[in-house]
C-alpha positions in Angstrom: -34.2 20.4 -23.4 -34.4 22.9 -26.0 -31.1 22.0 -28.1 -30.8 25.3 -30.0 -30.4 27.3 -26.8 -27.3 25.2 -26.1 -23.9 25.9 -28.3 -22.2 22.6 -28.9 -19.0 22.3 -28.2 -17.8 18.8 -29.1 -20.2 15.3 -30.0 -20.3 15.4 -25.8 -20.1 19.1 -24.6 -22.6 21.7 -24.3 -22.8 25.4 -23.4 -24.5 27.8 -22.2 -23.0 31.1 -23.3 -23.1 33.9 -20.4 -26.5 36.2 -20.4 -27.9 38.2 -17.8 -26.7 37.7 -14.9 -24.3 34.8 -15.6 -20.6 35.1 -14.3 -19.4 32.3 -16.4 -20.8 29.8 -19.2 -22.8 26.7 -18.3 -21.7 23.6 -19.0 -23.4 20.5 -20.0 -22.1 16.9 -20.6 -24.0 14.0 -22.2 -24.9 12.5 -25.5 -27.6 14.4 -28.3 -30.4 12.2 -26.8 -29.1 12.7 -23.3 -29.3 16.5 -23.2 -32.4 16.5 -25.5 -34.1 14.0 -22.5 -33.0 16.5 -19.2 -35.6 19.0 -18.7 -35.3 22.3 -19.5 -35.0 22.9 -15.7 -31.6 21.4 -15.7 -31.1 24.7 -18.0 -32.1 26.8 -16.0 -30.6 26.0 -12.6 -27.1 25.6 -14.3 -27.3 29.0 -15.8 -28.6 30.4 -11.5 -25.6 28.4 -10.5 -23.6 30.5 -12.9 -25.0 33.5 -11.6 -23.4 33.4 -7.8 -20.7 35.3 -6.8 -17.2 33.7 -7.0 -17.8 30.9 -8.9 -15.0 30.0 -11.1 -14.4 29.0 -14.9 -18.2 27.4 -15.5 -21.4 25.9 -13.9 -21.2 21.9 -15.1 -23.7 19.4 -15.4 -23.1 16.0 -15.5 -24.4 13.7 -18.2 -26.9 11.9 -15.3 -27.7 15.8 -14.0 -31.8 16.4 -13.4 -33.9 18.8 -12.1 -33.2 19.2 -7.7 -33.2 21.7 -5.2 -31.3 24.9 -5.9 -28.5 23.3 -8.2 -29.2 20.2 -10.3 -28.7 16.6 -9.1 -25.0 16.4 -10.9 -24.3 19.8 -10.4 -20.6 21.1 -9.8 -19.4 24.3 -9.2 -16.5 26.1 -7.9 -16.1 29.6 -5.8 -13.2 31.2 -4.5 -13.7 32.9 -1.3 -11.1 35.7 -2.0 -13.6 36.3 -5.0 -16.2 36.2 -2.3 -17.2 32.8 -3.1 -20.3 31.6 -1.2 -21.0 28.0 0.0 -24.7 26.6 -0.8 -26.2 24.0 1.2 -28.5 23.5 -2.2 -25.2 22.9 -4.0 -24.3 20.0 -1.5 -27.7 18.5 -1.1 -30.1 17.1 1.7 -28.4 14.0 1.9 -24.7 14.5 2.8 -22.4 12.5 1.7 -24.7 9.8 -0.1 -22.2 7.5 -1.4 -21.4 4.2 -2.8 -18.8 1.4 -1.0 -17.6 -1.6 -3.3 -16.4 -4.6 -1.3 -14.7 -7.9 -2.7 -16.2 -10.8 -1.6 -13.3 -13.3 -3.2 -16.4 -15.5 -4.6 -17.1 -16.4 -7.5 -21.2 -15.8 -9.3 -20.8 -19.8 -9.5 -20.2 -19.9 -5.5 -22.9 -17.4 -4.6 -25.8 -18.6 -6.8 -26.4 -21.7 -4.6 -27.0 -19.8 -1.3 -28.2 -16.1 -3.5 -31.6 -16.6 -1.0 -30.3 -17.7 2.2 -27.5 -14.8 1.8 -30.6 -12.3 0.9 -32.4 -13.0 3.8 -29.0 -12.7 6.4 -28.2 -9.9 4.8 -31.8 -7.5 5.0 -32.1 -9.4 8.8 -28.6 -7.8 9.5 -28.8 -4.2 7.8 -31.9 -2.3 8.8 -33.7 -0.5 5.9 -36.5 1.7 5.2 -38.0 5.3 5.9 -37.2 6.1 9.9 -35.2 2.7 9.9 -33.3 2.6 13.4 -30.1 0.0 14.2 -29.1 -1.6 16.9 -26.4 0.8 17.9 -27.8 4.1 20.4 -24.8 6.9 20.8 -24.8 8.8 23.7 -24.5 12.5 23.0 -20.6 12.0 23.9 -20.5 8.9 21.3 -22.3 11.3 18.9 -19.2 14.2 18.7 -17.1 11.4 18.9 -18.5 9.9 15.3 -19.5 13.7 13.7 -15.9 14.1 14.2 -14.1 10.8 13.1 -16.3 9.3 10.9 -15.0 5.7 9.5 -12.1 5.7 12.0 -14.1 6.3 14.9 -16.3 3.2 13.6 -12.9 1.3 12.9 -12.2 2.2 16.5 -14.9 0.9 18.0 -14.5 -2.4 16.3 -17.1 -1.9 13.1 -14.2 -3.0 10.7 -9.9 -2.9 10.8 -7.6 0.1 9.8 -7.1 -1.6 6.1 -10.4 0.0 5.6 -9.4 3.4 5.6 -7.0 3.1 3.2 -9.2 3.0 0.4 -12.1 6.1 1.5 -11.7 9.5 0.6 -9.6 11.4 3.2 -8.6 8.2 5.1 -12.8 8.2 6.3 -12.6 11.1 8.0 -13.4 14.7 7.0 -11.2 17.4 8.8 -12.9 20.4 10.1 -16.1 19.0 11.3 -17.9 20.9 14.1 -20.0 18.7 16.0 -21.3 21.5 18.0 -22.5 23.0 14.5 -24.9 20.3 14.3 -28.5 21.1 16.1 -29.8 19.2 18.9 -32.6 18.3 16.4 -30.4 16.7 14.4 -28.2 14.8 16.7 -31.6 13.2 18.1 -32.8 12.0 14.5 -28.9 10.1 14.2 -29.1 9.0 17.4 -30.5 5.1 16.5 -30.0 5.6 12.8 -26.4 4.2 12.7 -25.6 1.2 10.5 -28.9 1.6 8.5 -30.1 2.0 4.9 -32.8 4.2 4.8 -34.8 4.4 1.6 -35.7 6.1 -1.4 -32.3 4.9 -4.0 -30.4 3.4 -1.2 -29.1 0.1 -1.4 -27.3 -3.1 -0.7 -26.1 -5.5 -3.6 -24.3 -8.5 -4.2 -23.2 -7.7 -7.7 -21.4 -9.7 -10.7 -18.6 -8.4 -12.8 -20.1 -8.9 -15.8 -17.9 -7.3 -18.5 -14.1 -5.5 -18.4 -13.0 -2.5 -20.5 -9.9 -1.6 -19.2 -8.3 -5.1 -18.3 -4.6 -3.2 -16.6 -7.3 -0.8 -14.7 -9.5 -3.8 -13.6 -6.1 -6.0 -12.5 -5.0 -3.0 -10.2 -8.6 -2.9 -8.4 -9.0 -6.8 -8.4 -11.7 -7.2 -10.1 -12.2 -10.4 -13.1 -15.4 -11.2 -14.7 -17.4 -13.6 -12.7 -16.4 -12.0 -9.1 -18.7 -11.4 -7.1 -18.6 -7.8 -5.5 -21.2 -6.3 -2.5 -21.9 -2.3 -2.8 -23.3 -0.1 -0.4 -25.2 3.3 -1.5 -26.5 5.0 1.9 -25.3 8.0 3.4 -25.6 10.6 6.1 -29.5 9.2 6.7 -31.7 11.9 9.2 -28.7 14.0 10.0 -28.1 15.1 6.9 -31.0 15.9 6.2 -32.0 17.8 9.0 -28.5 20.0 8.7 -29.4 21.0 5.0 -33.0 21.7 5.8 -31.9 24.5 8.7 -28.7 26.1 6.9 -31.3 26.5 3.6 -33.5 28.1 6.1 -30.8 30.2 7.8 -29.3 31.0 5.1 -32.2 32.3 2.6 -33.1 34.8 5.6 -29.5 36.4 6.0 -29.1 36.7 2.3 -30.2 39.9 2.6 -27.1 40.8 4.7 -24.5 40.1 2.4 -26.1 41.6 0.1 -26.9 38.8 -2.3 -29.5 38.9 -4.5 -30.3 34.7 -5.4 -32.0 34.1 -9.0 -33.9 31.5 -7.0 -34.0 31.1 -3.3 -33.4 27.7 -3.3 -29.9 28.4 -4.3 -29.8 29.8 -0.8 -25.8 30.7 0.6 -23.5 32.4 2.2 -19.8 33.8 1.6 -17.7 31.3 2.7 -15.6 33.1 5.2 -18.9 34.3 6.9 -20.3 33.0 10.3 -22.7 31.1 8.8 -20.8 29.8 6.0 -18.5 28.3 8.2 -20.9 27.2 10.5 -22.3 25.3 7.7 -19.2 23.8 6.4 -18.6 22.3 10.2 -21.8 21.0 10.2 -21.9 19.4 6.5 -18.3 18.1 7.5 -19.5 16.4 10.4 -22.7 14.7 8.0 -20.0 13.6 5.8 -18.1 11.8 8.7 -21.3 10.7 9.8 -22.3 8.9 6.3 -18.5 7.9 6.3 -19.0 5.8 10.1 -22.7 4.7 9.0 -20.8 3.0 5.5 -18.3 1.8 7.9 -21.2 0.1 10.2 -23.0 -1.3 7.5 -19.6 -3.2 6.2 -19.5 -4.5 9.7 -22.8 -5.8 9.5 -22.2 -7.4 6.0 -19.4 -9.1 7.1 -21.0 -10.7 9.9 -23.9 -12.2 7.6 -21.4 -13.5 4.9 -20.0 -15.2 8.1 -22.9 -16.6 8.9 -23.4 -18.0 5.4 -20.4 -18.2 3.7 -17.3 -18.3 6.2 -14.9 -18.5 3.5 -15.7 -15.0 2.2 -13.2 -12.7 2.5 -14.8 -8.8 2.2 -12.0 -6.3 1.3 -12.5 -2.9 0.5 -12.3 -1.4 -3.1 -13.2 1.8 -2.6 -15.6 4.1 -0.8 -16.4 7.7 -3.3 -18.7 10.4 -1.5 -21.3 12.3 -3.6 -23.6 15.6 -2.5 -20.1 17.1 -0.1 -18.5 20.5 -0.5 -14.1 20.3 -0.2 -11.7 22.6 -0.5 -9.6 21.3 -2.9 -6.6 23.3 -5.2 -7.5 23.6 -8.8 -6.4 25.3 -11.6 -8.2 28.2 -12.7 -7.1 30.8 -15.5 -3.6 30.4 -15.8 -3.1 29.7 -11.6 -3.2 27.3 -8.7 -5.7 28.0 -6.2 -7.8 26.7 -3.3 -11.7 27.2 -4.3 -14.2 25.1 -2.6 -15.7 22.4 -4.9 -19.8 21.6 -4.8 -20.5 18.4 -5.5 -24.2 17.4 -6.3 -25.2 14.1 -7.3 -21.6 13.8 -9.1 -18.5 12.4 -7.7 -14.9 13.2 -7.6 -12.7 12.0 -11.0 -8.7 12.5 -10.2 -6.4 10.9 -12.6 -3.7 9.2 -12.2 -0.4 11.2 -10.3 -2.6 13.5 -8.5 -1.6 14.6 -5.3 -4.8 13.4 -3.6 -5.3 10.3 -4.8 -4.8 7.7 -2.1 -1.9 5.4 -2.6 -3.2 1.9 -3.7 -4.5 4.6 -7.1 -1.7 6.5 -7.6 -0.4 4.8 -10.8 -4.3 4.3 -12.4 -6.1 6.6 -11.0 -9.4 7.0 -8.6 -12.3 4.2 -8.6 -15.7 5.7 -9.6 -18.3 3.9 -8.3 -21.5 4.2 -10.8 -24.6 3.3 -9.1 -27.7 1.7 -11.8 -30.9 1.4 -9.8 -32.7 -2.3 -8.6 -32.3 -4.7 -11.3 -30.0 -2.4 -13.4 -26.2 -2.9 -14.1 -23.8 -0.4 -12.2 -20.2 0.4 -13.3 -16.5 0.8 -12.1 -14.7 3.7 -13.9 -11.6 5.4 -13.4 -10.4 9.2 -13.1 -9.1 10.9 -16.1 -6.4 13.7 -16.1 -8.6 15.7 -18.6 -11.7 15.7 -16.1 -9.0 18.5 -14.3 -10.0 20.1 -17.3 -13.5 19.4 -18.3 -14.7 19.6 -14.6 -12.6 20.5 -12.1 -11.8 16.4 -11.5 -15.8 15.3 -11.5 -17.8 12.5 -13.0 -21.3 11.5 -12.4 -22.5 9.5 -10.0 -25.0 7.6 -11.2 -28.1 6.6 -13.8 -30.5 9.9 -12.8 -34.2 9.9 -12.5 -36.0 10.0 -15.6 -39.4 10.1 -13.9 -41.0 11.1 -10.2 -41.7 8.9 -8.0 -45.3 9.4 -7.9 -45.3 8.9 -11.7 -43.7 5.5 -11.1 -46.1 4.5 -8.2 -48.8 4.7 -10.8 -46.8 3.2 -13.4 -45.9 0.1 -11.1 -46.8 -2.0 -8.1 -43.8 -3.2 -6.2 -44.7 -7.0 -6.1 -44.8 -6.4 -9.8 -41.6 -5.3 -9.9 -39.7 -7.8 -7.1 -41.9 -10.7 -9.5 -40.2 -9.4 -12.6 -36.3 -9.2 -11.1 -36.8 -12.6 -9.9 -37.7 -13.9 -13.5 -34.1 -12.5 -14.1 -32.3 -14.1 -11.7 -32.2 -11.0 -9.1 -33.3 -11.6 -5.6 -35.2 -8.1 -3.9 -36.0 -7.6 -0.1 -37.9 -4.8 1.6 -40.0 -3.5 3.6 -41.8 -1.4 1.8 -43.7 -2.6 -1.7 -44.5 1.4 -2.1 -40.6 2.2 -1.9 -40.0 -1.0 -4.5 -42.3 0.5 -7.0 -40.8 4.0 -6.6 -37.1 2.6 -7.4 -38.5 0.6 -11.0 -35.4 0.4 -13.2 -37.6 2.4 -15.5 -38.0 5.1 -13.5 -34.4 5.9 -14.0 -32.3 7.2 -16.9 -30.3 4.3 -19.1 -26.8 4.2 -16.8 -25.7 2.2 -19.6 -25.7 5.3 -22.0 -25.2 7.8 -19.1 -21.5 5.9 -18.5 -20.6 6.0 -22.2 -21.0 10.0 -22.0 -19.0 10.4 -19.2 -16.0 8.0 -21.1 -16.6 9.4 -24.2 -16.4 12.9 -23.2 -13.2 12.1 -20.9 -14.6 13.1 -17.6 -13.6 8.7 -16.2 -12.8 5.4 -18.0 -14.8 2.5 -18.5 -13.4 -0.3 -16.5 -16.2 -2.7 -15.7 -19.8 -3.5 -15.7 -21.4 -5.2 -12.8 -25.2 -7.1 -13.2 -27.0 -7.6 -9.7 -27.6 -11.0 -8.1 -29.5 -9.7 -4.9 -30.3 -6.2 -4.1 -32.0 -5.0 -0.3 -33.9 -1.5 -0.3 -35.5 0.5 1.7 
């Protein structure tokens, strides 16, 4: 990116003054050699995001954020309805509620690294994974309104984990306001034997090491101590999802016209929120949020029965569960007042600081676990939620490392046995199906998460609390 079209702010902020069209400033976060790296796409689509009616105080970016559909992947954007704020399926994304679960495992590295292959193999036999990956669960069409609308408690309910669980994922696991009958029958039928699977593309499932601690209080209050051993889960709302964002882009490019909007690009295709549509779409995205929520829920299920079968003693405990690509109505402040606006969330993750409202009890005192994904055979991070990301970006952090190429650059760049041969030199055990899908997901395909973290702490938007390494990693 062009850095003299860009007015610095501070050694981590960026803007975009308003011109043309733009209702309010863009906002970029990241390092110099961060936001010299994103293409000058990223640009762009922030300053078309700032260009929709509604939106309020700035269009951000998030020191990860690169080129996607519509808004940039860690995009986030506000819009007040009684501005006439409009809700964007591009601002949300096509994979709902993508998000990453941390679980204890109350192992040490020292335990794990004598059974690392046995546990591998249990764990890609239990967890299906791949493109069109299908479980063992089928849901009727009553089970399937049953799970749209209660997400990680319905799986609780059905015996895929114990109420504990909920106490540490976002809303208790369960979106309010879902509409199953929002969703199309399409839809439905892609979720239908896609429950308690990975899918592909960046998804995963890791047995990770705590590696390093930067904020030792922080780190005492989530349990974590250098040498644990921790699993995390990054999946989400799988064909559902994707099939709900591809229709309401669809439906709602062609009654732009209606509400008179005029869209700097139709991929940021919307709606006013209080329209038909735009609350038809926040039923149905609500209901993909609760179904990635159950599918999360599922796959802990399944994780736990493989440690069983390996490693009875291990007792797998919720840390935390953080959504990414949702839209919430959440109350901000926003020039000078309090006020509900409806928060897009693209490839970036909620930040709330310690004392707010939200924040579920076991964080009330520290503040909200961030879960930073890295990519196979990269270190991830735990942060924490600062008061000033309020501030900075209406409570948001990013969500992980970013791509820094396609994936057809990568498949010519690597060949996946290459890859799982190289990882295993390191100590780090890969399964999948797919050698294609391996290659795709190269650590160097991706952005340095290490550097991406350090912008987000630096520029105040979550803490540094600790660093995790991977031991074994399944993919799609």
């Amino acid at each position: 990116m062009d850095l003299s079209s860009l007015t610095r702010k501070s050694e981590h902020e960026w803007w975009i003054p308003p011109i043309g069209a733009m209702r309010v400033p863009g906002v970029i976060y990241g390092s110099e050699a961060l936001v010299r790296d994103m293409d000058e796409k990223v640009r762009e689509q922030v300053m078309h995001v700032a260009m929709l009616p509604g939106i309020q105080r700035a269009s951000y970016a998030m020191p990860d954020a690169h080129w996607g559909y519509g808004f940039p992947i860690g995009g986030v954007a506000a819009f007040d309805p009684r501005a006439g704020g409009v809700v964007s399926a591009g601002g949300v994304g096509f994979d709902i509620s993508c998000g990453v679960r941390s679980l204890h495992t109350g192992l040490t590295a020292d335990d794990v690294e004598p059974l690392k292959a046995r546990l591998a193999q249990e764990l890609s036999r239990s967890v299906p994974a791949g493109v069109g990956s299908h479980g063992r669960i089928h849901l009727d069409e009553l089970e399937l309104d049953a799970m749209l609308q209660g997400g990680a408690r319905w799986a609780v309910e059905c015996g895929y984990g114990v109420e504990a669980d909920l106490e540490r994922i976002e809303e208790h696991g369960c979106a309010a306001g879902a509409v199953p009958s929002a969703v199309s029958p399409r839809a439905r039928r892609r979720q239908q034997d896609e429950m308690g699977t990975l899918g592909s593309g960046n998804h995963y499932l890791e047995l990770q090491r705590v590696a390093e601690i930067f904020d030792a209080r922080v780190a005492q209050s989530f349990g974590l101590s250098v040498n644990d051993v921790v699993v995390s889960i990054h999946c989400g709302s799988r064909g559902l999802g994707h099939q709900i964002g591809t229709e309401f882009l669809r439906d709602m490019a062609a009654a732009a016209p209606r509400f008179g909007l005029v869209l700097p690009d139709r991929e940021l295709a919307c709606a006013p929120v209080e329209s038909e549509i735009g609350q038809r779409y926040l039923g149905a995205m609500r209901a993909g949020i609760n179904c990635a929520l159950a599918n999360r829920q599922i796959i802990t299920h399944l994780v736990r029965k493989a440690f069983q079968a390996v490693m009875p003693r291990a007792e797998l405990t919720l840390l935390y569960d953080v959504s990414h690509n949702t839209c919430k109505l959440e109350t901000h402040a926003v020039h000078g007042s309090t006020r509900p606006v409806f928060i897009h969330r693209k490839g970036a993750t909620r930040s709330l600081g310690p004392g707010h409202p939200d924040l579920l009890a076991p964080f009330h005192d520290v503040g909200q676990p961030v879960l930073i994904g890295g990519t196979m055979g990269t270190e991830s991070y735990v942060l924490v939620g600062t008061k000033e990301s309020e501030r900075l970006s209406f409570s948001s952090s990013c969500h992980g490392a970013g791509r820094a190429m396609s994936r057809s650059q990568a498949l010519r760049t690597w060949k996946g046995r290459q890859v799982v041969d190289e990882l295993a030199s390191r100590g780090i055990v890969v399964r999948s199906p797919s050698s294609r899908g391996v290659a795709e997901e190269a650590p160097g395909a991706y952005k340095d998460v290490g550097a991406v973290v350090d912008a987000a702490d630096a520029a105040g938007l979550s803490r540094k609390v600790a660093r995790l390494v991977p031991l074994v990693c399944v993919k799609g």
